[in-house]
PDB file of N, CA, C and O in Angstrom:
ATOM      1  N   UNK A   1      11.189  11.147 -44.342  1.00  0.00           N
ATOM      2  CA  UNK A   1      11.010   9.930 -43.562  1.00  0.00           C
ATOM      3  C   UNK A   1      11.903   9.940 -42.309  1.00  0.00           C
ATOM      4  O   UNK A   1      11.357   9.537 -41.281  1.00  0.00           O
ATOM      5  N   UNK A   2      13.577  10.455 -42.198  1.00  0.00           N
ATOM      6  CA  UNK A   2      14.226  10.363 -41.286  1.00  0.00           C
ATOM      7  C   UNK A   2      13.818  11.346 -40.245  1.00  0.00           C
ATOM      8  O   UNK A   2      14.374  11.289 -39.149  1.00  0.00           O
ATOM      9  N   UNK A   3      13.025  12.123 -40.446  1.00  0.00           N
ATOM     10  CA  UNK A   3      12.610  13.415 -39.605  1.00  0.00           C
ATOM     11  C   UNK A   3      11.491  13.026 -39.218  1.00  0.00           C
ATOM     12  O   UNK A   3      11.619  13.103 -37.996  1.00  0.00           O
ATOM     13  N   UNK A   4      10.451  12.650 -39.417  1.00  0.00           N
ATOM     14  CA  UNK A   4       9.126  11.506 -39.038  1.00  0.00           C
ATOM     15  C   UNK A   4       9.714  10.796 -38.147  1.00  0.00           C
ATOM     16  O   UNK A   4       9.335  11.082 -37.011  1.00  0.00           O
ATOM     17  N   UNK A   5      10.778   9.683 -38.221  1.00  0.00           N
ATOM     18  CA  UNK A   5      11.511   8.782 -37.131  1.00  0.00           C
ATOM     19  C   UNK A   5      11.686   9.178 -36.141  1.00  0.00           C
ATOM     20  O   UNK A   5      11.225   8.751 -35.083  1.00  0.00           O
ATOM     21  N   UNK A   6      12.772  10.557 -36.403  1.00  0.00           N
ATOM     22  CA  UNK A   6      13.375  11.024 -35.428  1.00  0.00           C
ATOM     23  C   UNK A   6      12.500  12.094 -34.130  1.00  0.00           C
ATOM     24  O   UNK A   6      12.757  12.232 -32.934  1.00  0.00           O
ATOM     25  N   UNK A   7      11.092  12.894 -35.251  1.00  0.00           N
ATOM     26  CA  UNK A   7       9.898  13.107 -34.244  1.00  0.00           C
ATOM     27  C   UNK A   7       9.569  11.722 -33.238  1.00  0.00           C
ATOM     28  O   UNK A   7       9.625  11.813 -32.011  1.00  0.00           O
ATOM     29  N   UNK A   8       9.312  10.780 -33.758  1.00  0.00           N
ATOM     30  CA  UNK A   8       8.204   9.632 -33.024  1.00  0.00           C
ATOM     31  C   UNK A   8       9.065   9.482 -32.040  1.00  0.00           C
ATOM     32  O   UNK A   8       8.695   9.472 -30.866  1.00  0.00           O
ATOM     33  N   UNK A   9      10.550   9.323 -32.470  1.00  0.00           N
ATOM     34  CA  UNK A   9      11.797   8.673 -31.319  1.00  0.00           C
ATOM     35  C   UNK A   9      11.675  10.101 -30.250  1.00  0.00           C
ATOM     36  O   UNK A   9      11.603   9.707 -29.086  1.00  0.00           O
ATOM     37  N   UNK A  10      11.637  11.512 -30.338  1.00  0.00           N
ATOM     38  CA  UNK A  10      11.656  12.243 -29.441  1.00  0.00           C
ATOM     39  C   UNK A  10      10.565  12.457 -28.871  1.00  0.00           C
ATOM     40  O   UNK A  10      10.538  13.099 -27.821  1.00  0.00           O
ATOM     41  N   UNK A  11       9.440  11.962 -29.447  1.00  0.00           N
ATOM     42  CA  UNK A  11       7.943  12.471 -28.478  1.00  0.00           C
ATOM     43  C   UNK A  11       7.921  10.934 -27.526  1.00  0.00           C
ATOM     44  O   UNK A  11       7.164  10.892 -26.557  1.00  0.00           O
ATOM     45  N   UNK A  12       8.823   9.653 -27.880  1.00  0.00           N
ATOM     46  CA  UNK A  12       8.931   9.042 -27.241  1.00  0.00           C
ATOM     47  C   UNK A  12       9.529   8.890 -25.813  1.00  0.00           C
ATOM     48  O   UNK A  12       8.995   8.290 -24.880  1.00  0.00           O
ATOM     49  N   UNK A  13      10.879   9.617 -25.795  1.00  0.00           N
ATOM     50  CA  UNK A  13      11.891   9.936 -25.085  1.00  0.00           C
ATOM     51  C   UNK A  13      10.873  10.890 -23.788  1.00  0.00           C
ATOM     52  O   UNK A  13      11.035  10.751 -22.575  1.00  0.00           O
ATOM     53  N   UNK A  14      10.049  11.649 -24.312  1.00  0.00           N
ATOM     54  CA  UNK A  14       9.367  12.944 -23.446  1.00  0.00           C
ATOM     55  C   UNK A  14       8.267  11.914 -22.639  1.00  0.00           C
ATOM     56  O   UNK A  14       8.341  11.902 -21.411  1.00  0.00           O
ATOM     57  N   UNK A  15       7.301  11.094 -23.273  1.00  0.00           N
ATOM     58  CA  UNK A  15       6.904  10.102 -22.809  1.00  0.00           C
ATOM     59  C   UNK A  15       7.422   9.207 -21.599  1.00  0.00           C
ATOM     60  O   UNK A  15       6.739   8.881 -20.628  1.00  0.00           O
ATOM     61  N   UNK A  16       8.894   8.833 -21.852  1.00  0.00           N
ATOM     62  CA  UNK A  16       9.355   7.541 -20.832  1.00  0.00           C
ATOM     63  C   UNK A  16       9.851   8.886 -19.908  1.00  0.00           C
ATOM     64  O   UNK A  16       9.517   8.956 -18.725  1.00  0.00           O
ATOM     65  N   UNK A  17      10.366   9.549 -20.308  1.00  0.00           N
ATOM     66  CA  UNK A  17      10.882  10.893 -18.888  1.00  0.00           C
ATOM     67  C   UNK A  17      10.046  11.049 -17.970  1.00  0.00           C
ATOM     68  O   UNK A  17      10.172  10.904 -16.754  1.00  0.00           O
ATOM     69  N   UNK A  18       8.716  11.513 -18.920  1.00  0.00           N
ATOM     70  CA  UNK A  18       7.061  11.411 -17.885  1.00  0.00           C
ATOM     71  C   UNK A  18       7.275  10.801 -17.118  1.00  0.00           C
ATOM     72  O   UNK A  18       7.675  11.149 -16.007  1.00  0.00           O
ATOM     73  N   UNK A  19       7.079   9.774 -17.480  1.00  0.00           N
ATOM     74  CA  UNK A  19       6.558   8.169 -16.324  1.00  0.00           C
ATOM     75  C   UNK A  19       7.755   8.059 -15.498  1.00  0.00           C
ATOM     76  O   UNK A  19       7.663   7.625 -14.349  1.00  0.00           O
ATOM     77  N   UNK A  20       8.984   8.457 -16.045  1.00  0.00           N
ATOM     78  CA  UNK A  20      10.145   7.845 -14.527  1.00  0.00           C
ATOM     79  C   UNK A  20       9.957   9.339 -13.734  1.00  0.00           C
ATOM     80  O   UNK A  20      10.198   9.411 -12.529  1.00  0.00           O
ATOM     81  N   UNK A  21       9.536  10.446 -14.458  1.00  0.00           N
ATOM     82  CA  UNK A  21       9.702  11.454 -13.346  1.00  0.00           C
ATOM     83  C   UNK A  21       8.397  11.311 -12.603  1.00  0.00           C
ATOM     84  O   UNK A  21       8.459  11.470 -11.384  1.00  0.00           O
ATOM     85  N   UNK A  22       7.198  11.029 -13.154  1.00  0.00           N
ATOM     86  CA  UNK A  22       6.494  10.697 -12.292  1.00  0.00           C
ATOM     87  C   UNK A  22       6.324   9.699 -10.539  1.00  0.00           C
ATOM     88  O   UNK A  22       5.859   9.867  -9.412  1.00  0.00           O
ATOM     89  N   UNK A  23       7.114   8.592 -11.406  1.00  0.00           N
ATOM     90  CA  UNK A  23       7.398   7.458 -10.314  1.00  0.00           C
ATOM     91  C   UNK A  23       8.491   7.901  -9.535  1.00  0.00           C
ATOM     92  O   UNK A  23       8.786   7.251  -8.532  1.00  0.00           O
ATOM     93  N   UNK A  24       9.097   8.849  -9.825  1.00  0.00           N
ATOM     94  CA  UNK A  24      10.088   9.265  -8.878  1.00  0.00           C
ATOM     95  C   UNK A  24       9.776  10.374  -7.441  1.00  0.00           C
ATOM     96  O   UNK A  24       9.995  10.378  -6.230  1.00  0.00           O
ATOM     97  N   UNK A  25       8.961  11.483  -8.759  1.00  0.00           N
ATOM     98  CA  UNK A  25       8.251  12.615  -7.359  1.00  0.00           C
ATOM     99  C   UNK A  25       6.646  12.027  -6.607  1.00  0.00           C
ATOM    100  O   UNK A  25       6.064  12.592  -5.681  1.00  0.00           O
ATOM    101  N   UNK A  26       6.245  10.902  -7.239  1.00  0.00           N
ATOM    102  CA  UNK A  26       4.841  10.112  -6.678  1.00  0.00           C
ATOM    103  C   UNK A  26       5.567   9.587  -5.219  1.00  0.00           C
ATOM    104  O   UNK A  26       5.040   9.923  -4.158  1.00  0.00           O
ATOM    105  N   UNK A  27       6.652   8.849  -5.222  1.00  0.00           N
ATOM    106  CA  UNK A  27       7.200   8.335  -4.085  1.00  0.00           C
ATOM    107  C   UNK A  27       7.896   9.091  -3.487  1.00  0.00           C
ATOM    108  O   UNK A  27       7.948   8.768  -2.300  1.00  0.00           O
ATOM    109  N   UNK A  28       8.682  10.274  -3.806  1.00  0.00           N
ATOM    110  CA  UNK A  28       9.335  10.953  -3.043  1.00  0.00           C
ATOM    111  C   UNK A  28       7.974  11.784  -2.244  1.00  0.00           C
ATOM    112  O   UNK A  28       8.182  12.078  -1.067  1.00  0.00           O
ATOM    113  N   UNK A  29       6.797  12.113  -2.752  1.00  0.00           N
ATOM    114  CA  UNK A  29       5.626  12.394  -1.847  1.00  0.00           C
ATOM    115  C   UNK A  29       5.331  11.604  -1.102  1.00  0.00           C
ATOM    116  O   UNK A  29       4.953  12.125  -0.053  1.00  0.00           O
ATOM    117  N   UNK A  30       5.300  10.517  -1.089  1.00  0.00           N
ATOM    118  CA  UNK A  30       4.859   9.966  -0.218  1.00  0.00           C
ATOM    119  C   UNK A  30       5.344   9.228   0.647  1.00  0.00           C
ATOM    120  O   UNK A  30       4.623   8.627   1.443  1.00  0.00           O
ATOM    121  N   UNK A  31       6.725   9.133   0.649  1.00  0.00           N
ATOM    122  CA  UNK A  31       7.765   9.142   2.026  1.00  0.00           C
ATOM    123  C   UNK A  31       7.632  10.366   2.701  1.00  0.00           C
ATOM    124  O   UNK A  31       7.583  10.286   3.928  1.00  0.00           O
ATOM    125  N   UNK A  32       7.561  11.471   2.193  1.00  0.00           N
ATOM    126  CA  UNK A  32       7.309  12.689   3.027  1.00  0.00           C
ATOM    127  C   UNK A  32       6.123  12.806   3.792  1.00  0.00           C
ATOM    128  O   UNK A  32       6.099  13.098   4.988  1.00  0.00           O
ATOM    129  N   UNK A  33       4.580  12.441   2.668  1.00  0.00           N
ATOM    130  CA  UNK A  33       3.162  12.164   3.841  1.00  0.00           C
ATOM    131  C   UNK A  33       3.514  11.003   4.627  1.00  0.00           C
ATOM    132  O   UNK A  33       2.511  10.312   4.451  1.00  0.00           O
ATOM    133  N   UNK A  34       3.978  10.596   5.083  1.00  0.00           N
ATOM    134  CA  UNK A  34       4.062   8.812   5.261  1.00  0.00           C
ATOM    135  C   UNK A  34       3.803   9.094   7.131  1.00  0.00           C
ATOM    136  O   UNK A  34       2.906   8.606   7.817  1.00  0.00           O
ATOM    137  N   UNK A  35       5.194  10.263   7.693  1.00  0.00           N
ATOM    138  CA  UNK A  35       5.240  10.522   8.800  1.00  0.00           C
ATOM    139  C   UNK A  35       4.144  11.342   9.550  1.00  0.00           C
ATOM    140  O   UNK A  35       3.731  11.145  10.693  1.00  0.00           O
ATOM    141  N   UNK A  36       3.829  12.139   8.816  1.00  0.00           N
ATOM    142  CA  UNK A  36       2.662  13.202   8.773  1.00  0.00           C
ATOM    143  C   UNK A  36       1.364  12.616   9.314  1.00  0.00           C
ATOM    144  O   UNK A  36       0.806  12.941  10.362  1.00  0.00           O
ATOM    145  N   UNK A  37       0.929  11.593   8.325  1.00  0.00           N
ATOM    146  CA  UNK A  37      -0.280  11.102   8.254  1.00  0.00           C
ATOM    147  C   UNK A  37      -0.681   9.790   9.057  1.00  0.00           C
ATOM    148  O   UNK A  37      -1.821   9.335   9.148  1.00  0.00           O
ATOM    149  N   UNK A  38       0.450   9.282   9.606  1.00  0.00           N
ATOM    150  CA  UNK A  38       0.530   8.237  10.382  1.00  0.00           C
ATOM    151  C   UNK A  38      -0.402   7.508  11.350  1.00  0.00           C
ATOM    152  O   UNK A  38      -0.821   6.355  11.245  1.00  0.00           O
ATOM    153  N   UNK A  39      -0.676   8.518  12.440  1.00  0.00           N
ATOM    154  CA  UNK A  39      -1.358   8.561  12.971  1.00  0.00           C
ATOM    155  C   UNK A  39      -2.774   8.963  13.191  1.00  0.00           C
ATOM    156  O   UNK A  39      -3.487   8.953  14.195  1.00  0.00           O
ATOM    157  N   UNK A  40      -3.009   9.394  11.704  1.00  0.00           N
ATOM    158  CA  UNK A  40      -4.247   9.947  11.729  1.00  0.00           C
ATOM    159  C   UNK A  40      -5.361   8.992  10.665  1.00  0.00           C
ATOM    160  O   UNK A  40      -5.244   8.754   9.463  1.00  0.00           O
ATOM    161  N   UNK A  41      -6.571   8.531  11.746  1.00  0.00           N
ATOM    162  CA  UNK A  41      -7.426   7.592  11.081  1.00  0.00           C
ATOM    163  C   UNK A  41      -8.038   8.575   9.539  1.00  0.00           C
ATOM    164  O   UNK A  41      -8.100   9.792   9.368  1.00  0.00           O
ATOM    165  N   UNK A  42      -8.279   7.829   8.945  1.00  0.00           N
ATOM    166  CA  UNK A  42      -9.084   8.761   7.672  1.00  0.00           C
ATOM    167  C   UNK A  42     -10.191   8.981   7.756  1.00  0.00           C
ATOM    168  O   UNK A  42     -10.939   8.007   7.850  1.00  0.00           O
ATOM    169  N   UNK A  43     -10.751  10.289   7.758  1.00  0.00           N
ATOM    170  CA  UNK A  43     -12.144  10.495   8.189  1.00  0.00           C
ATOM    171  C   UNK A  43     -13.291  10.284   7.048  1.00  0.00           C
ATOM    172  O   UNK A  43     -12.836  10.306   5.904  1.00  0.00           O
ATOM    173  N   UNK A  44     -14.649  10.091   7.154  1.00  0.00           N
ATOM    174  CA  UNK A  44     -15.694   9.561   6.826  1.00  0.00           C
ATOM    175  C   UNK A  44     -16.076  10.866   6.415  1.00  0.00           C
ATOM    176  O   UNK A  44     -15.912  11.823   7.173  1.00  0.00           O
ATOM    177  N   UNK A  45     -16.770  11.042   4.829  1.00  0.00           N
ATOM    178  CA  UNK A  45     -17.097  12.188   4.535  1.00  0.00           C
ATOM    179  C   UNK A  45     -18.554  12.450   4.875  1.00  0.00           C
ATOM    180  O   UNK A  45     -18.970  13.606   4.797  1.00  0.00           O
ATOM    181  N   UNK A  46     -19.496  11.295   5.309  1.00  0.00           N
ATOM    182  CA  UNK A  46     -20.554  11.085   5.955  1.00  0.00           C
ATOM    183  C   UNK A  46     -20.888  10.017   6.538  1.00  0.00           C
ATOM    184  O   UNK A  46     -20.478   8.908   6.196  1.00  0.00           O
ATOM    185  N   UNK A  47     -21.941  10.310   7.812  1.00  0.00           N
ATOM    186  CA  UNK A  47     -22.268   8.564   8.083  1.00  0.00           C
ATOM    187  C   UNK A  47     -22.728   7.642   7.675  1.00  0.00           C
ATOM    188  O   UNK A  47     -23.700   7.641   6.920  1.00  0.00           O
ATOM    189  N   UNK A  48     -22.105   6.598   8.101  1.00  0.00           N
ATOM    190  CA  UNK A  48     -23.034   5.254   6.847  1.00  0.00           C
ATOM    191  C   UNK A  48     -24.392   4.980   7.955  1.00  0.00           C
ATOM    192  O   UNK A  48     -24.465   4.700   9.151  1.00  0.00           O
ATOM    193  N   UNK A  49     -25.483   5.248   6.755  1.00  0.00           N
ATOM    194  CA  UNK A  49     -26.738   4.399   7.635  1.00  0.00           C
ATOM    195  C   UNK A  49     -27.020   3.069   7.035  1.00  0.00           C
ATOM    196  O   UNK A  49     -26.894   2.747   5.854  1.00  0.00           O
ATOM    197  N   UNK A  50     -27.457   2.284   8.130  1.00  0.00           N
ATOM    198  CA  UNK A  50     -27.897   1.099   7.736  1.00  0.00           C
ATOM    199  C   UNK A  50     -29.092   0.811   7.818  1.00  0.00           C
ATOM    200  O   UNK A  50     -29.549   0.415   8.889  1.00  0.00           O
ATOM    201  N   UNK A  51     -30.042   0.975   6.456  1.00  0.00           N
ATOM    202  CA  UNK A  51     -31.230   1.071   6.658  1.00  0.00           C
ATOM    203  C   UNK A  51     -31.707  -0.182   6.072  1.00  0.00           C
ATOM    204  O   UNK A  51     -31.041  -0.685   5.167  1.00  0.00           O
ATOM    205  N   UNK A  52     -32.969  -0.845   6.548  1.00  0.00           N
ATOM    206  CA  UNK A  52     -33.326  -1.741   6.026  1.00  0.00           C
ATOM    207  C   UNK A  52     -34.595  -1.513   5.626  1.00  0.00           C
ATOM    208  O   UNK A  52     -35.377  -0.946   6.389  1.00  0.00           O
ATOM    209  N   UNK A  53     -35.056  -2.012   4.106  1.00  0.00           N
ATOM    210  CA  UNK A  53     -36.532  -1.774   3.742  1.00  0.00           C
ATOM    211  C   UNK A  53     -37.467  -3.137   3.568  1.00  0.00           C
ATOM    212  O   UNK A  53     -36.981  -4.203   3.191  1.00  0.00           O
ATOM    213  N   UNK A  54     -38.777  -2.975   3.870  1.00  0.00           N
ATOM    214  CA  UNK A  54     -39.212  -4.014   4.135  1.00  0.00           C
ATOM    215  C   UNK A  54     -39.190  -5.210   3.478  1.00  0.00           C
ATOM    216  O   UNK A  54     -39.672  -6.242   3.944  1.00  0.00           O
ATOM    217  N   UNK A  55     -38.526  -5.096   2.166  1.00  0.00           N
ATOM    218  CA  UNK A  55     -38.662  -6.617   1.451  1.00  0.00           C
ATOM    219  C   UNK A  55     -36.922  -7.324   1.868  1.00  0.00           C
ATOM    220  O   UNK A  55     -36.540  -8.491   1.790  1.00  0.00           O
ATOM    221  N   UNK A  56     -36.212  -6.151   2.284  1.00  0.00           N
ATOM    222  CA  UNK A  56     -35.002  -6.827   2.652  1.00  0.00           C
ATOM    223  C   UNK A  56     -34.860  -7.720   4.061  1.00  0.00           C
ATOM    224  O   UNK A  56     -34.106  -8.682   4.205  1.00  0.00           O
ATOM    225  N   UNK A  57     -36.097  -6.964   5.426  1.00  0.00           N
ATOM    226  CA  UNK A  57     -36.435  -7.854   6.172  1.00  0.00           C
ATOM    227  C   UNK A  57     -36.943  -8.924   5.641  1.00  0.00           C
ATOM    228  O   UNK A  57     -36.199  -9.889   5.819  1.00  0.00           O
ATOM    229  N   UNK A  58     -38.015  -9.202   4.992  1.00  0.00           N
ATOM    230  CA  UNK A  58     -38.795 -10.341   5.330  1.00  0.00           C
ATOM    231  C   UNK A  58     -37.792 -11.420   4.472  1.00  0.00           C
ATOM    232  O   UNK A  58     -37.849 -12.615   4.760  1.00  0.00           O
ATOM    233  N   UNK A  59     -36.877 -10.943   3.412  1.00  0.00           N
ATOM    234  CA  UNK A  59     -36.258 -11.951   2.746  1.00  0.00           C
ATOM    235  C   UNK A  59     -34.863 -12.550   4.432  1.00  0.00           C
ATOM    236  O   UNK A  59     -34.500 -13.718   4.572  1.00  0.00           O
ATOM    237  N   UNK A  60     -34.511 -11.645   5.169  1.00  0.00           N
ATOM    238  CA  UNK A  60     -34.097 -11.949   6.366  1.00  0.00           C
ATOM    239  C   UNK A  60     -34.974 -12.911   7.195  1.00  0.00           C
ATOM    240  O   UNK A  60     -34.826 -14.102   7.467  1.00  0.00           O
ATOM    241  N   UNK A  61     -35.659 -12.273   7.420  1.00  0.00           N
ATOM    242  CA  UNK A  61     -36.533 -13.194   8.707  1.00  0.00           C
ATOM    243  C   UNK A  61     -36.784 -14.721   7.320  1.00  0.00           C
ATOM    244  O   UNK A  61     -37.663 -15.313   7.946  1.00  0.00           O
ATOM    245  N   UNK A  62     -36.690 -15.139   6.697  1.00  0.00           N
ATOM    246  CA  UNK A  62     -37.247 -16.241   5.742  1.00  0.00           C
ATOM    247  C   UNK A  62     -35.648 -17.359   6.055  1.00  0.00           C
ATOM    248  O   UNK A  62     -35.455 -18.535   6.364  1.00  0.00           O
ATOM    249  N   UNK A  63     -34.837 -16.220   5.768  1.00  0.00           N
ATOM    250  CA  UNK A  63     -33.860 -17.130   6.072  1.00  0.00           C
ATOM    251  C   UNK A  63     -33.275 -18.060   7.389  1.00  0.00           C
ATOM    252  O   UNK A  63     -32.597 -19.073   7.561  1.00  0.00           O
ATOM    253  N   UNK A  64     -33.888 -17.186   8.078  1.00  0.00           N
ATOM    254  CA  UNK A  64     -33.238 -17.507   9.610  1.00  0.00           C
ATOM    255  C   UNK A  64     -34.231 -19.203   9.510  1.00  0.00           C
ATOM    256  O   UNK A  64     -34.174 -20.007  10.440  1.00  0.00           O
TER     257      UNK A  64
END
């Protein structure tokens, strides 16, 4: 039983390390992109079309 505990308590410990080392090198990245990327708009992986099909007009023109 004390060795069961003492597993759960250490796969716990590896767990909370995760998450603060995570939150630690997540932000230390991204003070570093921060300057980098600043100036640069984010590009569009395609163009948006705006197409309209005919039941979406006429429910338009109904409203006006």
């Amino acid at each position: 039983m004390g060795q069961f505990v003492l597993l759960l308590l250490f796969m716990l410990a590896i767990v909370i390390f995760g998450n603060i080392w995570f939150y630690f090198v997540d932000g230390f990245l991204s003070k570093i992109k921060t300057p980098f990327l600043r100036a640069k708009t984010p590009q569009t992986w395609h163009p948006v079309r705006e197409e309209k099909n005919e039941d979406q007009e006429k429910t338009d023109a109904g409203k006006s």
